[in-house]
MIBARO-412780 format. One record per residue: residue in three letters; x, y, z of N, C-alpha, C in turn. Coordinates in nm, 3 decimals. Layout:
<node residu="ALA" n_east="X" n_north="Y" n_up="Z" ca_east="X" ca_north="Y" ca_up="Z" c_east="X" c_north="Y" c_up="Z"/>
...
# end
This chain:
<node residu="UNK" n_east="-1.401" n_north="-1.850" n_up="-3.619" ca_east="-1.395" ca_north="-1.766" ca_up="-3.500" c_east="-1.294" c_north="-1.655" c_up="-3.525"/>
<node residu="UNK" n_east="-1.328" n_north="-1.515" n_up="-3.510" ca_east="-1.260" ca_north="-1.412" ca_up="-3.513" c_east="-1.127" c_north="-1.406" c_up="-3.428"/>
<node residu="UNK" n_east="-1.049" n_north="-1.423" n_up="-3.451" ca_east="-0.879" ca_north="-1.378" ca_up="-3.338" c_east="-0.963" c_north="-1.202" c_up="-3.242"/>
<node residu="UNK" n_east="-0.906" n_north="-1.234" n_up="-3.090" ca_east="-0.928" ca_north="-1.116" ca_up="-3.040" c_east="-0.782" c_north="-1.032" c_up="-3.093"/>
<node residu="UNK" n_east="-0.859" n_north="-0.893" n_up="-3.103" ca_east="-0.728" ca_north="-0.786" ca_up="-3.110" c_east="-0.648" c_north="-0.813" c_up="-2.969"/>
<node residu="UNK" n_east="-0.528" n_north="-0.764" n_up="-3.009" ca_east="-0.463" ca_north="-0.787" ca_up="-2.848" c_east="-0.391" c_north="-0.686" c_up="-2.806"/>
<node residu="UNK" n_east="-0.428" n_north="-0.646" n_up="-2.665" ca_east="-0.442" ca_north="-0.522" ca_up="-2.555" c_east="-0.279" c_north="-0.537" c_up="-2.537"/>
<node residu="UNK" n_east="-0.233" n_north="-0.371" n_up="-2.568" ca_east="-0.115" ca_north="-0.372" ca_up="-2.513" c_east="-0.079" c_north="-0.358" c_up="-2.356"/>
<node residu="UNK" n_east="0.020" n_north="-0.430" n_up="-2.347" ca_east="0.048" ca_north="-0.416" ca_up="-2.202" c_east="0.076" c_north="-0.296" c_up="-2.091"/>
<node residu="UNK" n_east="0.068" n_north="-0.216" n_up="-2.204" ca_east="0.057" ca_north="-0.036" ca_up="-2.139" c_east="-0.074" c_north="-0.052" c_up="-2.116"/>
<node residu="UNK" n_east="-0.202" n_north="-0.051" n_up="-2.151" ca_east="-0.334" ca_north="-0.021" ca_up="-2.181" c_east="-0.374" c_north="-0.127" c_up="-2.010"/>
<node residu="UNK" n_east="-0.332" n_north="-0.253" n_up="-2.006" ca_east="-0.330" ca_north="-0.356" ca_up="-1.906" c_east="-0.271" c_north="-0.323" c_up="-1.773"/>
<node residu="UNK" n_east="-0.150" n_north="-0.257" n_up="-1.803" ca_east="-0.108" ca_north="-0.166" ca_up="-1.636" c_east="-0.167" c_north="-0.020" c_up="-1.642"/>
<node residu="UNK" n_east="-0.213" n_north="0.012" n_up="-1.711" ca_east="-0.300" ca_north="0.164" ca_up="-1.677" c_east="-0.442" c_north="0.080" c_up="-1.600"/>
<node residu="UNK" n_east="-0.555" n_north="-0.016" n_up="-1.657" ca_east="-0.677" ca_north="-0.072" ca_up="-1.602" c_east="-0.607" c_north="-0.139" c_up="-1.426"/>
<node residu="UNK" n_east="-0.454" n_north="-0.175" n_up="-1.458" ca_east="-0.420" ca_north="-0.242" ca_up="-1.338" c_east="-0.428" c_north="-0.164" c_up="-1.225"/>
<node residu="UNK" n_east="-0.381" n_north="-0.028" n_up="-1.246" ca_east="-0.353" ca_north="0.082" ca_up="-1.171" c_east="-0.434" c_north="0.160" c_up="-1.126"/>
<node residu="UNK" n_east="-0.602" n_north="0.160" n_up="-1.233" ca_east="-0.657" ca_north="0.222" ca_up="-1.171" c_east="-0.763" c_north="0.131" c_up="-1.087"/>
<node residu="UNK" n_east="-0.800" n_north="0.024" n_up="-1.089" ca_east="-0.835" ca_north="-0.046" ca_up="-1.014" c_east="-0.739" c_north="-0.081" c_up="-0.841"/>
<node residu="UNK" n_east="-0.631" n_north="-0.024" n_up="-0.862" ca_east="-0.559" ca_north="-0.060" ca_up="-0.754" c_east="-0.651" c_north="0.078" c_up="-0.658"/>
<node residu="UNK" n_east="-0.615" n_north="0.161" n_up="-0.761" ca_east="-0.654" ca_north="0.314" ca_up="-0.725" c_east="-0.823" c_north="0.358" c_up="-0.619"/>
<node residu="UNK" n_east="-0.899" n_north="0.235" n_up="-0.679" ca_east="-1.013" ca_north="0.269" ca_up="-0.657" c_east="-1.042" c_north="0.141" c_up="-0.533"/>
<node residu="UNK" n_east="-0.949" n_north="0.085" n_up="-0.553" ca_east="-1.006" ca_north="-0.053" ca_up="-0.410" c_east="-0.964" c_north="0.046" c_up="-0.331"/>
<node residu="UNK" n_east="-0.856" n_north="0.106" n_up="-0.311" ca_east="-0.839" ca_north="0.181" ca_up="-0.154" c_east="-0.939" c_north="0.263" c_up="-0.109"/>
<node residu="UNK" n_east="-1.016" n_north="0.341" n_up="-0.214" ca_east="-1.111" ca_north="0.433" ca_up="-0.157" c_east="-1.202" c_north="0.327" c_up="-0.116"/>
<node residu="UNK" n_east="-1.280" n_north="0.213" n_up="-0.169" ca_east="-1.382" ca_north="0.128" ca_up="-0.121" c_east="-1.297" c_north="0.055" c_up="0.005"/>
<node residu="UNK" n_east="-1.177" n_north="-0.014" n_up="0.009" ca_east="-1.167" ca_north="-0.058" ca_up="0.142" c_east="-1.167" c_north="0.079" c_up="0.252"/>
<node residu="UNK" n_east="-1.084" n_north="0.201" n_up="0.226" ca_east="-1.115" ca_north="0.268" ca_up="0.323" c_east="-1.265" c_north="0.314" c_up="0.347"/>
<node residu="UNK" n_east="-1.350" n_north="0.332" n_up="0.286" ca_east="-1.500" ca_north="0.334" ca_up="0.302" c_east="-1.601" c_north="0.223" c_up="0.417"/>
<node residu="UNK" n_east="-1.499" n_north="0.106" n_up="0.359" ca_east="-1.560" ca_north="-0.003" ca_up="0.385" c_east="-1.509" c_north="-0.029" c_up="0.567"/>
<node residu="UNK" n_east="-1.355" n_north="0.033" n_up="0.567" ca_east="-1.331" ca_north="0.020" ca_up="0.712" c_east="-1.370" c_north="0.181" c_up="0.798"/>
<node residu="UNK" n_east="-1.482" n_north="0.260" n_up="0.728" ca_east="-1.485" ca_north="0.354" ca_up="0.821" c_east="-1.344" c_north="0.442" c_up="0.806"/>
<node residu="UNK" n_east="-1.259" n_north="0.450" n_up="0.742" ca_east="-1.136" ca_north="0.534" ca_up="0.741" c_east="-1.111" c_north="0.624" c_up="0.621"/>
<node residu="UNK" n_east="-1.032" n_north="0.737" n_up="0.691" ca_east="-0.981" ca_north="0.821" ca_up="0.535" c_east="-0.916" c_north="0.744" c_up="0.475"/>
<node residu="UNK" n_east="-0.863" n_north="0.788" n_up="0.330" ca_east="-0.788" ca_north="0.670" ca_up="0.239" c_east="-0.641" c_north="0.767" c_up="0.325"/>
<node residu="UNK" n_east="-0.598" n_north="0.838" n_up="0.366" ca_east="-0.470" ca_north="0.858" ca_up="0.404" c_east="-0.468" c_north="0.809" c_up="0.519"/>
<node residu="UNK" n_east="-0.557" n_north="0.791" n_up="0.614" ca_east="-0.544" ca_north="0.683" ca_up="0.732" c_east="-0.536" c_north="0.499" c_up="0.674"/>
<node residu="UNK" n_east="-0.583" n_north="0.451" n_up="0.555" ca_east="-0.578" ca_north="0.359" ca_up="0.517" c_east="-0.398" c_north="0.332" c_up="0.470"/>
<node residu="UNK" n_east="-0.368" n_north="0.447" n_up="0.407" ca_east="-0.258" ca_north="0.410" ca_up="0.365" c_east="-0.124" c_north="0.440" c_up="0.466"/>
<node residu="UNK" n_east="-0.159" n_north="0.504" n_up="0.572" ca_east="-0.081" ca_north="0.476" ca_up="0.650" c_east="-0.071" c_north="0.352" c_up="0.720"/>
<node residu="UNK" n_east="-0.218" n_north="0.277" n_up="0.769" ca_east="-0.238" ca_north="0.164" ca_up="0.830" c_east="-0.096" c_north="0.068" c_up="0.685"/>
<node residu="UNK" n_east="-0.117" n_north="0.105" n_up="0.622" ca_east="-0.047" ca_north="0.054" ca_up="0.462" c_east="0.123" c_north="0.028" c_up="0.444"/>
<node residu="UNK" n_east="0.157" n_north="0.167" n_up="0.483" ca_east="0.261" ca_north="0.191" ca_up="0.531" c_east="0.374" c_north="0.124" c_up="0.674"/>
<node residu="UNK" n_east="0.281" n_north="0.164" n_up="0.765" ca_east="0.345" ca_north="0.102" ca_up="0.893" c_east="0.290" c_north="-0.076" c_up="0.860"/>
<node residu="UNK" n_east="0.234" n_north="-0.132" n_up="0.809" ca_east="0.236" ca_north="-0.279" ca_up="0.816" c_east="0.339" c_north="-0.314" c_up="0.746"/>
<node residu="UNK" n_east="0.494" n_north="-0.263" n_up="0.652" ca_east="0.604" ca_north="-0.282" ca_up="0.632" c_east="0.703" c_north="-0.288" c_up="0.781"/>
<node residu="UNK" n_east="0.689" n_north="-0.168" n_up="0.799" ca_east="0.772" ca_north="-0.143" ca_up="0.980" c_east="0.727" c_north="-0.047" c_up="1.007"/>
<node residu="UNK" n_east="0.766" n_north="0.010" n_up="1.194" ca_east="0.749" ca_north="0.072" ca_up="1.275" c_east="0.830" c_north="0.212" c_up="1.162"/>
<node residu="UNK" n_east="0.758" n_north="0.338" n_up="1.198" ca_east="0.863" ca_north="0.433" ca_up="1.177" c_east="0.817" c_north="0.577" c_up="1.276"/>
<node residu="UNK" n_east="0.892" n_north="0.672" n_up="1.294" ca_east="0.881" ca_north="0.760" ca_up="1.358" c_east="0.761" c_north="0.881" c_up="1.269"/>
<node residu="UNK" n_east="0.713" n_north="0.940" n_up="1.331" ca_east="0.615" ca_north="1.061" ca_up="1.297" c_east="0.645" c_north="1.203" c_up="1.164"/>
<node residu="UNK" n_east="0.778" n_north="1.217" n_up="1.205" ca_east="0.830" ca_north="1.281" ca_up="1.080" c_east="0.884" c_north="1.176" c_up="0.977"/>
<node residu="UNK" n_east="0.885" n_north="1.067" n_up="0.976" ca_east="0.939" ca_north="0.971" ca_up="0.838" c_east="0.760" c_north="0.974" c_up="0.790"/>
<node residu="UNK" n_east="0.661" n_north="0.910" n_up="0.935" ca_east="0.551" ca_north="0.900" ca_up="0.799" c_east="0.499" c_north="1.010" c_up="0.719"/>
<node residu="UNK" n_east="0.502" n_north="1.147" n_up="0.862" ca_east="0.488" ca_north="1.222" ca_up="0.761" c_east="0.520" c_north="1.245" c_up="0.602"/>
<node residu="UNK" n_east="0.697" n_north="1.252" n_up="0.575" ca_east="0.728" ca_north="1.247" ca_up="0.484" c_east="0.655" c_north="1.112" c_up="0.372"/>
<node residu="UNK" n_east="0.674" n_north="0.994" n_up="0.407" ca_east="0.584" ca_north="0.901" ca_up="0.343" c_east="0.427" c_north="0.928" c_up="0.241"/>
<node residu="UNK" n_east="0.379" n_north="1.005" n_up="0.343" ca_east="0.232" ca_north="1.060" ca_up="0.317" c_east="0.255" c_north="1.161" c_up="0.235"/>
<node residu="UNK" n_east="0.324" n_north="1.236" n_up="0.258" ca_east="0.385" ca_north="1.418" ca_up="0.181" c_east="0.287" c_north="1.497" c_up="0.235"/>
<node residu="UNK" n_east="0.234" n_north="1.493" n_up="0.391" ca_east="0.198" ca_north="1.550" ca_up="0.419" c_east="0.290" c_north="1.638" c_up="0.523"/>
<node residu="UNK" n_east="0.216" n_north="1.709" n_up="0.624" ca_east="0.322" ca_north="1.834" ca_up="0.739" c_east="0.301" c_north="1.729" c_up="0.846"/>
<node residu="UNK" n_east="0.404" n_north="1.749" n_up="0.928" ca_east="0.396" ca_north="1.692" ca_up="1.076" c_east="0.277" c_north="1.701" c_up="1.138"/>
<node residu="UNK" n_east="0.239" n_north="1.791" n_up="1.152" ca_east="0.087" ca_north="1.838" ca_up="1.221" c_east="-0.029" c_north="1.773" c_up="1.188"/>
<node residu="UNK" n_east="0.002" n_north="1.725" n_up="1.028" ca_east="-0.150" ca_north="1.632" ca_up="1.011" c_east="-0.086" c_north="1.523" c_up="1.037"/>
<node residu="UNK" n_east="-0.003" n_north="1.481" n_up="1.007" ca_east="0.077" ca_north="1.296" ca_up="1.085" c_east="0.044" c_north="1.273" c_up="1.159"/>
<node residu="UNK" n_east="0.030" n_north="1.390" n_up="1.284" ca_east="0.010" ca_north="1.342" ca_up="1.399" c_east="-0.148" c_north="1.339" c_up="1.421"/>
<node residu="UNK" n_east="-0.209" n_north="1.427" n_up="1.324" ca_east="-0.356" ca_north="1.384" ca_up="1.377" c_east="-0.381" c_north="1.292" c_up="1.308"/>
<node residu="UNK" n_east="-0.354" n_north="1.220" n_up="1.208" ca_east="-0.385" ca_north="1.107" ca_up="1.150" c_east="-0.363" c_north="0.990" c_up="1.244"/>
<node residu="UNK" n_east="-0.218" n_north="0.973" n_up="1.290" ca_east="-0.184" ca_north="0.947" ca_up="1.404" c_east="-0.278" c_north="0.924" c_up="1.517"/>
<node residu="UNK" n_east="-0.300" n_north="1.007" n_up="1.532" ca_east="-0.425" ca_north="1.045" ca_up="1.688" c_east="-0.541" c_north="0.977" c_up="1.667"/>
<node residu="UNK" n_east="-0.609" n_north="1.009" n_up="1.508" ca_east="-0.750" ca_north="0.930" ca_up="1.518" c_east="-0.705" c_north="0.778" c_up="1.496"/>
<node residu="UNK" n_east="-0.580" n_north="0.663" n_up="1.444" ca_east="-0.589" ca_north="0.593" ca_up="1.441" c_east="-0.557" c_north="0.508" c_up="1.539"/>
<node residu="UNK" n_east="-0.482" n_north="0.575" n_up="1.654" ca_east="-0.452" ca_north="0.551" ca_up="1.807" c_east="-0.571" c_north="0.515" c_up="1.841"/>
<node residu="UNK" n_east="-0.651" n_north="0.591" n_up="1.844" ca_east="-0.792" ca_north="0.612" ca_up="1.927" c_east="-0.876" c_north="0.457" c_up="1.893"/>
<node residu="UNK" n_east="-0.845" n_north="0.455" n_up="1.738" ca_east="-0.924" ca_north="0.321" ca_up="1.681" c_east="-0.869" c_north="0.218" c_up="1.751"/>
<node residu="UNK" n_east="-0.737" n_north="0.231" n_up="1.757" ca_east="-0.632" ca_north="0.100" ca_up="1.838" c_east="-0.596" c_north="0.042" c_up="1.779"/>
<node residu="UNK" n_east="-0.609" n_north="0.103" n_up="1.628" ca_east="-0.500" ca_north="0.044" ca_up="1.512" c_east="-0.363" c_north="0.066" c_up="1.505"/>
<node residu="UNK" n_east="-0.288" n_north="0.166" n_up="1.601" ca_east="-0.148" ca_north="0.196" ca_up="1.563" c_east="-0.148" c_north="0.258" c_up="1.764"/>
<node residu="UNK" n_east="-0.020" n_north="0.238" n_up="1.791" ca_east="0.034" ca_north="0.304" ca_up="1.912" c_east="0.175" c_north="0.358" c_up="1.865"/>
<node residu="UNK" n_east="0.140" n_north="0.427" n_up="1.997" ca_east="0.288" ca_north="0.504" ca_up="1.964" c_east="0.386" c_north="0.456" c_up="2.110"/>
<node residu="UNK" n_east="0.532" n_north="0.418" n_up="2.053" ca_east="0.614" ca_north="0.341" ca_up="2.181" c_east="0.753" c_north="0.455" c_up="2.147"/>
<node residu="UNK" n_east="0.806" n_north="0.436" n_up="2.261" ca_east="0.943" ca_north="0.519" ca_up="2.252" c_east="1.014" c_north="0.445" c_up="2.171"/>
<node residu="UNK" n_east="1.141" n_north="0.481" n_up="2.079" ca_east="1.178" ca_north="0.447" ca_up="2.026" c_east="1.294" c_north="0.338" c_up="2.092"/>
<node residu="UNK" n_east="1.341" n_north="0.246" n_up="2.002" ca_east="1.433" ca_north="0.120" ca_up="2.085" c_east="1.546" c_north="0.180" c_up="2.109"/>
<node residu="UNK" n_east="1.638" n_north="0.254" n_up="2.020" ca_east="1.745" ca_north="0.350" ca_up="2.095" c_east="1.747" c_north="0.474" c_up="2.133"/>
<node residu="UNK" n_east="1.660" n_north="0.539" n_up="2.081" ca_east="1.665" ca_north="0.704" ca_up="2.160" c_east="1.567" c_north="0.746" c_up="2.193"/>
<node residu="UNK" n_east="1.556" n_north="0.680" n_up="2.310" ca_east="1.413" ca_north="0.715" ca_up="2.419" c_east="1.381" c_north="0.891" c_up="2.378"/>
<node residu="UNK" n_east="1.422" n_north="0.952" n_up="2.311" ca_east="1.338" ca_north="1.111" ca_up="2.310" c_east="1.223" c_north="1.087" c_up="2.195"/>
<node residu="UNK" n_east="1.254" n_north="1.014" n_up="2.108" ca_east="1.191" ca_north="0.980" ca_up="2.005" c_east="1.106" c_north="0.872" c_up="1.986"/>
<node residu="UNK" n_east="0.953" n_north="0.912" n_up="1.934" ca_east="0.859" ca_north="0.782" ca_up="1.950" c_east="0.865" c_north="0.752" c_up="1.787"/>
<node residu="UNK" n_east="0.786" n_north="0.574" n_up="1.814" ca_east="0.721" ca_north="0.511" ca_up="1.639" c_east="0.656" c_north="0.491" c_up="1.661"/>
<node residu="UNK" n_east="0.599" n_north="0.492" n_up="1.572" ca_east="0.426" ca_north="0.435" ca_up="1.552" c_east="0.443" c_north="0.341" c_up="1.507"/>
<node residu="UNK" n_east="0.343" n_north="0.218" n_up="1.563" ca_east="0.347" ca_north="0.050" ca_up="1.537" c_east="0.209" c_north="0.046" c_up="1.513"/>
<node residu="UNK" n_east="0.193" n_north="-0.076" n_up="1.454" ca_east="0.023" ca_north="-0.076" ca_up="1.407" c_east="-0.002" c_north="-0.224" c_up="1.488"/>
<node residu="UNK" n_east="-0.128" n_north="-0.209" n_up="1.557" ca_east="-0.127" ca_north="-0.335" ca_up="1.633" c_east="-0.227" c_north="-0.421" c_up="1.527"/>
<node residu="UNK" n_east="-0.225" n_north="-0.540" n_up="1.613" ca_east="-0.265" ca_north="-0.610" ca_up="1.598" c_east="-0.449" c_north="-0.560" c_up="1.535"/>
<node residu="UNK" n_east="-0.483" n_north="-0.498" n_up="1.554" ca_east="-0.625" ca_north="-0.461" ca_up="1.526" c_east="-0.591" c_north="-0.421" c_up="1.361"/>
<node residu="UNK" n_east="-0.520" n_north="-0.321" n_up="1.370" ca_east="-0.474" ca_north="-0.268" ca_up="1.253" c_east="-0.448" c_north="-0.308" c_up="1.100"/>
<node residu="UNK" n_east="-0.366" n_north="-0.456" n_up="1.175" ca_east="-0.307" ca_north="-0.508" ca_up="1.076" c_east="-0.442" c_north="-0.619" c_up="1.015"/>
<node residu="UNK" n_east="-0.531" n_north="-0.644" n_up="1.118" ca_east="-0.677" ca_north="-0.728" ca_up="1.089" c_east="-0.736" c_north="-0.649" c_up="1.030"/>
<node residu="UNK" n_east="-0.724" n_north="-0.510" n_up="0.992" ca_east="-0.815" ca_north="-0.391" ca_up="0.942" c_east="-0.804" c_north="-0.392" c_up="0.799"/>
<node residu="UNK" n_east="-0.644" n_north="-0.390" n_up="0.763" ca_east="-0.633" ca_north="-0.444" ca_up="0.615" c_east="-0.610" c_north="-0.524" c_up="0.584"/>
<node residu="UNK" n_east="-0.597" n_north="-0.644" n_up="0.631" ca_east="-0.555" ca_north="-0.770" ca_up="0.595" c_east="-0.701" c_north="-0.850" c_up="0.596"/>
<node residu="UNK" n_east="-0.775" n_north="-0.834" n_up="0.659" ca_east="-0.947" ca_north="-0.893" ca_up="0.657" c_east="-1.023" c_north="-0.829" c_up="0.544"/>
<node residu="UNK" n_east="-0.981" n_north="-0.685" n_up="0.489" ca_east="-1.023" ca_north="-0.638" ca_up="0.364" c_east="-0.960" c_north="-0.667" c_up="0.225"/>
<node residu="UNK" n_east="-0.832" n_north="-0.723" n_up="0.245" ca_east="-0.770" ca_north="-0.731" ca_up="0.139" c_east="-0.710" c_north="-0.880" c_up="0.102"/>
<node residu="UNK" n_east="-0.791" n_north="-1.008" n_up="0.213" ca_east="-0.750" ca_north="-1.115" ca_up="0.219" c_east="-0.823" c_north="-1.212" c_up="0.058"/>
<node residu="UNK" n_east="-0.983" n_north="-1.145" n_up="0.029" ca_east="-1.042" ca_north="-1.241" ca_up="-0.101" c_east="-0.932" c_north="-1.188" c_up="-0.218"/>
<node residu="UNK" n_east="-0.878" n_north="-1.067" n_up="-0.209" ca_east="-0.767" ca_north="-1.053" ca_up="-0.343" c_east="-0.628" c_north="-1.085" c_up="-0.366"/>
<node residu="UNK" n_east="-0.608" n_north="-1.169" n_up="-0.198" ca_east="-0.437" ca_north="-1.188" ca_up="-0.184" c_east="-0.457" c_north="-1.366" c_up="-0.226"/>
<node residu="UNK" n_east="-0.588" n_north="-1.435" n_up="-0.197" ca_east="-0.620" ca_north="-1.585" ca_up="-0.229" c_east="-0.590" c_north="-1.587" c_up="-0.365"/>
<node residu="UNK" n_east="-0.696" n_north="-1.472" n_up="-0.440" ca_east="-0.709" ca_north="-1.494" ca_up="-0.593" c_east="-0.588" c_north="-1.482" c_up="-0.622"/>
<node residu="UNK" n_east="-0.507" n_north="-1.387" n_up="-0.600" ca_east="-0.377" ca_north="-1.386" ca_up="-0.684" c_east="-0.294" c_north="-1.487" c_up="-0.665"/>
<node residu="UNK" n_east="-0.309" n_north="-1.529" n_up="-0.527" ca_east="-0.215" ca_north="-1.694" ca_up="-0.479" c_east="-0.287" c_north="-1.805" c_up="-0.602"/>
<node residu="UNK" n_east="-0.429" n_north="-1.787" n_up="-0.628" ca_east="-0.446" ca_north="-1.866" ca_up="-0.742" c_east="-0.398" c_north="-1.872" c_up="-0.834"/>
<node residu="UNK" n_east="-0.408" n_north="-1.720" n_up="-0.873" ca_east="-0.382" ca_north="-1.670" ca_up="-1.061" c_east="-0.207" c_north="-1.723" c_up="-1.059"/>
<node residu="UNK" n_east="-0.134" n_north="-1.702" n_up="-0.965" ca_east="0.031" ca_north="-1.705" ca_up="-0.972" c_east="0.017" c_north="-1.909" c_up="-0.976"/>
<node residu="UNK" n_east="-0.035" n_north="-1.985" n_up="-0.955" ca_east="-0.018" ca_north="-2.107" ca_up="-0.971" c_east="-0.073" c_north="-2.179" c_up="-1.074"/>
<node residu="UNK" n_east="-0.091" n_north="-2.073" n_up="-1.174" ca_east="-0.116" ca_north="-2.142" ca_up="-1.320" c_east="-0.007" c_north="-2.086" c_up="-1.378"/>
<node residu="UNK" n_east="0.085" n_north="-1.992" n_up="-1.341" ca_east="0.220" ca_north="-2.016" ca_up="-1.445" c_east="0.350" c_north="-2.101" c_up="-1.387"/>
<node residu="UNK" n_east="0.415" n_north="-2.112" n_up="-1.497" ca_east="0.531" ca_north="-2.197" ca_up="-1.474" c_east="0.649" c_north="-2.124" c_up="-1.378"/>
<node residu="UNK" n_east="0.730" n_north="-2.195" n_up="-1.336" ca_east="0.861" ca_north="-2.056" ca_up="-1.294" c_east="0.947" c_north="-1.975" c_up="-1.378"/>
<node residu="UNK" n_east="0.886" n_north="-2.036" n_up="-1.522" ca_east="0.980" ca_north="-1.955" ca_up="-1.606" c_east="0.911" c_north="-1.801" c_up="-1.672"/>
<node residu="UNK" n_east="0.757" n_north="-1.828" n_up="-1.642" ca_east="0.697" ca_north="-1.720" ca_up="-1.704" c_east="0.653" c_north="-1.679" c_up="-1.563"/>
<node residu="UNK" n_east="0.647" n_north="-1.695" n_up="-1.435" ca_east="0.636" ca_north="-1.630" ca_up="-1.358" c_east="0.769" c_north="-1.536" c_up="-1.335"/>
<node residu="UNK" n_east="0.904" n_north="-1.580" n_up="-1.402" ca_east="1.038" ca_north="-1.510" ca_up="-1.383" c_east="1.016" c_north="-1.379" c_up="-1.512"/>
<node residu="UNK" n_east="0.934" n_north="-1.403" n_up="-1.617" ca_east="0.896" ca_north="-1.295" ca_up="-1.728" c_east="0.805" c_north="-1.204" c_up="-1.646"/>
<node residu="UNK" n_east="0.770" n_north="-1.242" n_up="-1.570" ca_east="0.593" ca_north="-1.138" ca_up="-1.511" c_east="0.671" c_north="-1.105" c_up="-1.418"/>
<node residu="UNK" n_east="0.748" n_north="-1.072" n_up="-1.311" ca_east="0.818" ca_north="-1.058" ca_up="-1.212" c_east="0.900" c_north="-0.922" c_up="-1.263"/>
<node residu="UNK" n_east="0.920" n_north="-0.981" n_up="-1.406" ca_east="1.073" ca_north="-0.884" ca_up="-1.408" c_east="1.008" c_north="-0.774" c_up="-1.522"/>
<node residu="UNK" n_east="0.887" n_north="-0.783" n_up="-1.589" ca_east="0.793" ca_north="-0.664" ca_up="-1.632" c_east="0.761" c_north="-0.587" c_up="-1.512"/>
<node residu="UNK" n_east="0.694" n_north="-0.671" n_up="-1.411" ca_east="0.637" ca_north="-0.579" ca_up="-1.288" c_east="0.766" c_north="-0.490" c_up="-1.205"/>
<node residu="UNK" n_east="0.847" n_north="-0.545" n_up="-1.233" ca_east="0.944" ca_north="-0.509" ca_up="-1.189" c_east="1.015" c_north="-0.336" c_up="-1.241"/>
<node residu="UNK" n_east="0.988" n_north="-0.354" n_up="-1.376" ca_east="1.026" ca_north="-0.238" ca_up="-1.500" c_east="0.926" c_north="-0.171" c_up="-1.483"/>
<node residu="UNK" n_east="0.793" n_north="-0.173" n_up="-1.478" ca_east="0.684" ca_north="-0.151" ca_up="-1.476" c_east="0.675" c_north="-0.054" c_up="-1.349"/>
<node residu="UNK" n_east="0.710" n_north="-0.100" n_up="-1.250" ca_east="0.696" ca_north="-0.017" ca_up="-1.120" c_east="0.809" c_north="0.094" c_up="-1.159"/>
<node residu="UNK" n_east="0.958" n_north="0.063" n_up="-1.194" ca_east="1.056" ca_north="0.176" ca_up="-1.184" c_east="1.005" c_north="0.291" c_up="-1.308"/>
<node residu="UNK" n_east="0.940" n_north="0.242" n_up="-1.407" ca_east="0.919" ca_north="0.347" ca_up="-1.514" c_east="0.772" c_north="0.434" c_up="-1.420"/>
<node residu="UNK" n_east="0.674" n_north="0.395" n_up="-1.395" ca_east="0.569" ca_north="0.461" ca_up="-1.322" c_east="0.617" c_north="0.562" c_up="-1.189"/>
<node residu="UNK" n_east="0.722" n_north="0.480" n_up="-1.115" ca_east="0.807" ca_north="0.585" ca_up="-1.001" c_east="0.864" c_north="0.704" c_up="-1.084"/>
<node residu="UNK" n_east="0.918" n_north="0.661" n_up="-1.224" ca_east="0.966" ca_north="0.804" ca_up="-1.271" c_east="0.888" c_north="0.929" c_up="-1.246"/>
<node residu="UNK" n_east="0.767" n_north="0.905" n_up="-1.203" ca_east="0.684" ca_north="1.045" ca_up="-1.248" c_east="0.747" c_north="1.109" c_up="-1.119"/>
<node residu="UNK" n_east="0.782" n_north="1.070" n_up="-1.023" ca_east="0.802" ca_north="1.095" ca_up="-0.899" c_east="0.930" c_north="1.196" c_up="-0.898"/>
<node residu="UNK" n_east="1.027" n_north="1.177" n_up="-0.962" ca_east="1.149" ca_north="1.237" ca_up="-0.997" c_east="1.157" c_north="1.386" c_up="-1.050"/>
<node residu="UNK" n_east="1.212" n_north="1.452" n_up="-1.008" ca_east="1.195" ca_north="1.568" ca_up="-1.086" c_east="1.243" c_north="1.581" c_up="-1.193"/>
<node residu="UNK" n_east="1.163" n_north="1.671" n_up="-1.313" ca_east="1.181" ca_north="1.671" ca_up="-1.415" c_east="1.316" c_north="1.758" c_up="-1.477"/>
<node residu="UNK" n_east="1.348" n_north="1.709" n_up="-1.532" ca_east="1.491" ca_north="1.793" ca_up="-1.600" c_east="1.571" c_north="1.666" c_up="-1.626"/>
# end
């Protein structure tokens, strides 16, 4: 029997990444939503935040936040409440619908991985943790400005 060649682990988080890349366009398809309304639904299921933070989040202008905002109100995926200390200022919360919007689309891939993570040990799940870990801060670099 031939030995397989073996895939570097660059080559393995590039296929990882772009498959991450391409479920969002099919779940947002799949829920009827833009992928920047998906990833806001994405966003606010961490926490509540105000209209100019998601903006910034998105890197989009205030003006589309808020219509992103607006059509996902309408769905009754997200409301908007005054804020807990400075009543001038609202957040957007994602209700309960919302959070069933991606969590009902993204529940057969959160099982499998609860599978795939219970065939390693804690010592090589502490090796895979702390690649993914390096892995995410070297990929954020692109984010940084260059110089």
């Amino acid at each position: 029997m031939a030995e397989q060649p073996q895939v570097s682990t660059a080559v393995l988080l590039r296929t990882l990444i772009e498959a991450a890349a391409r479920i969002r366009h099919v779940i947002a398809r799949r829920a009827g939503l833009g992928e920047t309304e998906l990833v806001t639904l994405e966003h606010l299921a961490d926490n509540s935040v105000g209209p100019a933070e998601l903006a910034r989040r998105l890197t989009v202008s205030t003006a589309a936040s808020t219509g992103i905002v607006d059509r996902l109100e309408a769905r009754g995926h997200v409301e908007r409440r005054p804020h807990a200390h400075d009543r001038r200022r609202t957040e957007v919360h994602l209700t309960d619908s919302g959070r069933a919007e991606v969590v009902g689309h993204l529940m057969p891939m959160f099982l499998a991985l609860r599978d795939l993570e219970t065939q390693f040990t804690a010592e090589e799940l502490e090796v895979v943790q702390r690649y993914l870990r390096g892995a995410t801060a070297a990929v954020e670099r692109v984010e940084d400005p260059p110089g």
